[in-house]
N, C-alpha and C positions, 0 to 999 in steps of 0.2 A: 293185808299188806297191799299199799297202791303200787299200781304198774307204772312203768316209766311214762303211759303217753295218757297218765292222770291229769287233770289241770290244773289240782289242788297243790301238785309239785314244783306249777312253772314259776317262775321269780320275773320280777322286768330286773333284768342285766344288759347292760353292756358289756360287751366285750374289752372295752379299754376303761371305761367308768367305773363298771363297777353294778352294784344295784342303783334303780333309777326310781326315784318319786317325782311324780305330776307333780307342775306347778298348782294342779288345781286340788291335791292331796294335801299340799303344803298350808294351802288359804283357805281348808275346808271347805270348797266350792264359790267362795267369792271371785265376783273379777272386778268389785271396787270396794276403795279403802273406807271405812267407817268414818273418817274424818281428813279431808284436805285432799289437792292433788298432786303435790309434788311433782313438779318438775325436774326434766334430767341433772340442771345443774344447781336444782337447790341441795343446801349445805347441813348434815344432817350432826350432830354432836349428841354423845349420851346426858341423860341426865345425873344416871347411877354408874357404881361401876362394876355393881352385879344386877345381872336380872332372873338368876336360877333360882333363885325362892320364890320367883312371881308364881303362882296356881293361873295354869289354862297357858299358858306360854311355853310351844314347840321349840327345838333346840333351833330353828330357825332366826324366832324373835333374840334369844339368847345371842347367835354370833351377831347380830346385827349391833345389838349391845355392846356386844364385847369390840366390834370391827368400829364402831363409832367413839370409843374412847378419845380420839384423834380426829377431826370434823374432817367428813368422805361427803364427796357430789353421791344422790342418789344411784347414779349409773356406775361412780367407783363401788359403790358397796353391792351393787348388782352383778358386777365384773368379779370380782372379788368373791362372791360365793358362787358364784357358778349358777344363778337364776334369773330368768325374767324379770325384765324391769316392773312388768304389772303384777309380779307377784311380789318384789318388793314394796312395791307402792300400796299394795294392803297389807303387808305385814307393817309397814310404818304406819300408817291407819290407826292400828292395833296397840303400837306402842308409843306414839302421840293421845290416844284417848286415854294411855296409862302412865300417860306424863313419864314416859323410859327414853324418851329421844326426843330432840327438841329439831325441830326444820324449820330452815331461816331459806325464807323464798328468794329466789335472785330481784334484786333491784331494778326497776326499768333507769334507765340512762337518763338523765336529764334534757328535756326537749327530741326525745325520741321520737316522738310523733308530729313533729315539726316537720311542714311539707318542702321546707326549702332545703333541706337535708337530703330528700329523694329527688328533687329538681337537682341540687348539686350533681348527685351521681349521675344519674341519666344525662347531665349533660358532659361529667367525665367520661362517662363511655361512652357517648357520639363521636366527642374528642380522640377519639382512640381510631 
Protein backbone atom coordinates (compact mmCIF):
# COMPACT_ATOMS: atom_id res chain seq x y z
CA UNK A 1 0.00 0.00 0.00
CA UNK A 2 1.57 3.64 -1.00
CA UNK A 3 1.79 6.21 1.69
CA UNK A 4 0.39 9.51 1.45
CA UNK A 5 3.70 11.49 0.62
CA UNK A 6 4.29 8.73 -2.43
CA UNK A 7 4.81 10.64 -5.71
CA UNK A 8 3.04 8.07 -7.59
CA UNK A 9 -0.20 9.45 -5.82
CA UNK A 10 0.40 13.23 -6.69
CA UNK A 11 -1.96 14.56 -9.58
CA UNK A 12 -1.21 18.26 -11.20
CA UNK A 13 -4.50 19.92 -9.75
CA UNK A 14 -5.64 23.01 -9.46
CA UNK A 15 -7.55 24.02 -6.85
CA UNK A 16 -10.16 25.88 -9.04
CA UNK A 17 -9.31 24.05 -12.53
CA UNK A 18 -9.36 21.03 -11.77
CA UNK A 19 -6.58 18.50 -13.25
CA UNK A 20 -4.07 20.31 -15.29
CA UNK A 21 -2.12 19.11 -18.72
CA UNK A 22 1.10 20.85 -20.11
CA UNK A 23 0.52 22.56 -23.02
CA UNK A 24 3.56 20.56 -23.99
CA UNK A 25 1.54 16.98 -23.00
CA UNK A 26 -1.10 18.21 -25.21
CA UNK A 27 1.39 18.75 -28.70
CA UNK A 28 3.39 15.74 -27.55
CA UNK A 29 6.58 18.02 -27.18
CA UNK A 30 6.31 20.23 -30.23
CA UNK A 31 6.51 23.87 -30.11
CA UNK A 32 5.92 24.26 -33.90
CA UNK A 33 3.03 23.40 -36.15
CA UNK A 34 3.81 20.69 -39.01
CA UNK A 35 2.48 23.01 -41.53
CA UNK A 36 1.74 26.95 -41.62
CA UNK A 37 1.88 29.69 -39.00
CA UNK A 38 -1.22 31.03 -38.27
CA UNK A 39 -1.60 34.17 -37.15
CA UNK A 40 -3.74 35.57 -34.29
CA UNK A 41 -6.42 36.75 -36.50
CA UNK A 42 -6.33 34.26 -39.25
CA UNK A 43 -9.78 32.64 -39.68
CA UNK A 44 -9.92 29.01 -39.02
CA UNK A 45 -13.41 26.82 -40.43
CA UNK A 46 -13.74 23.08 -40.25
CA UNK A 47 -13.59 21.08 -43.09
CA UNK A 48 -15.87 17.93 -41.35
CA UNK A 49 -18.25 18.04 -38.98
CA UNK A 50 -16.77 15.03 -37.10
CA UNK A 51 -13.18 14.46 -36.30
CA UNK A 52 -13.61 11.43 -33.58
CA UNK A 53 -12.98 8.70 -35.98
CA UNK A 54 -9.66 10.37 -36.92
CA UNK A 55 -6.83 7.52 -35.46
CA UNK A 56 -3.85 9.59 -33.54
CA UNK A 57 -6.26 12.75 -32.87
CA UNK A 58 -6.35 13.88 -28.93
CA UNK A 59 -9.79 15.21 -27.62
CA UNK A 60 -7.92 18.47 -28.15
CA UNK A 61 -7.73 18.25 -32.06
CA UNK A 62 -11.65 16.94 -31.68
CA UNK A 63 -12.96 20.47 -29.88
CA UNK A 64 -11.05 22.34 -32.18
CA UNK A 65 -13.24 20.66 -34.79
CA UNK A 66 -16.13 20.68 -33.29
CA UNK A 67 -15.51 24.80 -31.99
CA UNK A 68 -14.66 25.58 -35.80
CA UNK A 69 -18.03 24.46 -37.26
CA UNK A 70 -18.59 28.41 -37.22
CA UNK A 71 -15.19 30.23 -38.59
CA UNK A 72 -13.29 31.44 -35.03
CA UNK A 73 -9.85 33.87 -35.22
CA UNK A 74 -7.10 31.62 -34.04
CA UNK A 75 -6.97 33.47 -30.60
CA UNK A 76 -10.97 32.88 -30.43
CA UNK A 77 -10.55 29.28 -30.47
CA UNK A 78 -7.41 29.56 -28.14
CA UNK A 79 -9.67 31.59 -25.60
CA UNK A 80 -12.26 29.49 -25.96
CA UNK A 81 -10.49 26.25 -24.82
CA UNK A 82 -8.60 27.53 -22.29
CA UNK A 83 -4.85 26.97 -24.23
CA UNK A 84 -1.97 28.69 -25.54
CA UNK A 85 -1.99 30.17 -28.45
CA UNK A 86 1.29 27.99 -29.52
CA UNK A 87 -0.31 25.13 -28.53
CA UNK A 88 -3.04 25.88 -30.70
CA UNK A 89 -1.05 26.72 -33.54
CA UNK A 90 0.33 23.05 -33.77
CA UNK A 91 -2.51 21.30 -33.00
CA UNK A 92 -3.84 23.38 -36.28
CA UNK A 93 -0.61 22.14 -37.90
CA UNK A 94 -1.91 18.78 -37.29
CA UNK A 95 -5.19 19.28 -38.67
CA UNK A 96 -4.48 21.47 -41.70
CA UNK A 97 -1.99 18.51 -42.88
CA UNK A 98 -5.41 16.28 -42.23
CA UNK A 99 -7.15 18.57 -44.26
CA UNK A 100 -9.86 18.88 -40.79
CA UNK A 101 -9.76 22.62 -40.68
CA UNK A 102 -9.01 24.92 -43.38
CA UNK A 103 -7.01 28.62 -42.23
CA UNK A 104 -7.65 31.56 -44.42
CA UNK A 105 -4.72 34.09 -43.59
CA UNK A 106 -5.60 37.62 -42.92
CA UNK A 107 -5.24 39.88 -46.03
CA UNK A 108 -2.60 42.65 -46.11
CA UNK A 109 -4.61 45.96 -47.10
CA UNK A 110 -4.14 47.32 -50.16
CA UNK A 111 -1.09 49.64 -50.61
CA UNK A 112 -0.16 49.02 -46.98
CA UNK A 113 3.23 49.49 -47.53
CA UNK A 114 2.94 52.57 -49.31
CA UNK A 115 5.35 55.14 -47.58
CA UNK A 116 3.00 58.13 -47.85
CA UNK A 117 0.53 56.38 -45.69
CA UNK A 118 3.21 56.52 -42.64
CA UNK A 119 4.40 60.21 -43.85
CA UNK A 120 0.49 61.03 -43.41
CA UNK A 121 0.47 59.91 -39.89
CA UNK A 122 3.62 61.06 -38.52
CA UNK A 123 2.64 64.21 -39.84
CA UNK A 124 -0.92 63.76 -38.07
CA UNK A 125 0.79 63.42 -34.93
CA UNK A 126 3.14 66.42 -35.08
CA UNK A 127 -0.10 68.04 -35.80
CA UNK A 128 -1.30 67.15 -32.57
Amino acid sequence: MAGEDDPADEQWVDDHAGPVVRPYAVTRGRARPVTGSFDLISLVTATRTNAVEEAGLGPEHVAIVALTQRMQSVAEVAARLDLPVGTVRVLLGDLVARDLVRVQEPREPAGANDESIYEAVINGLRAL
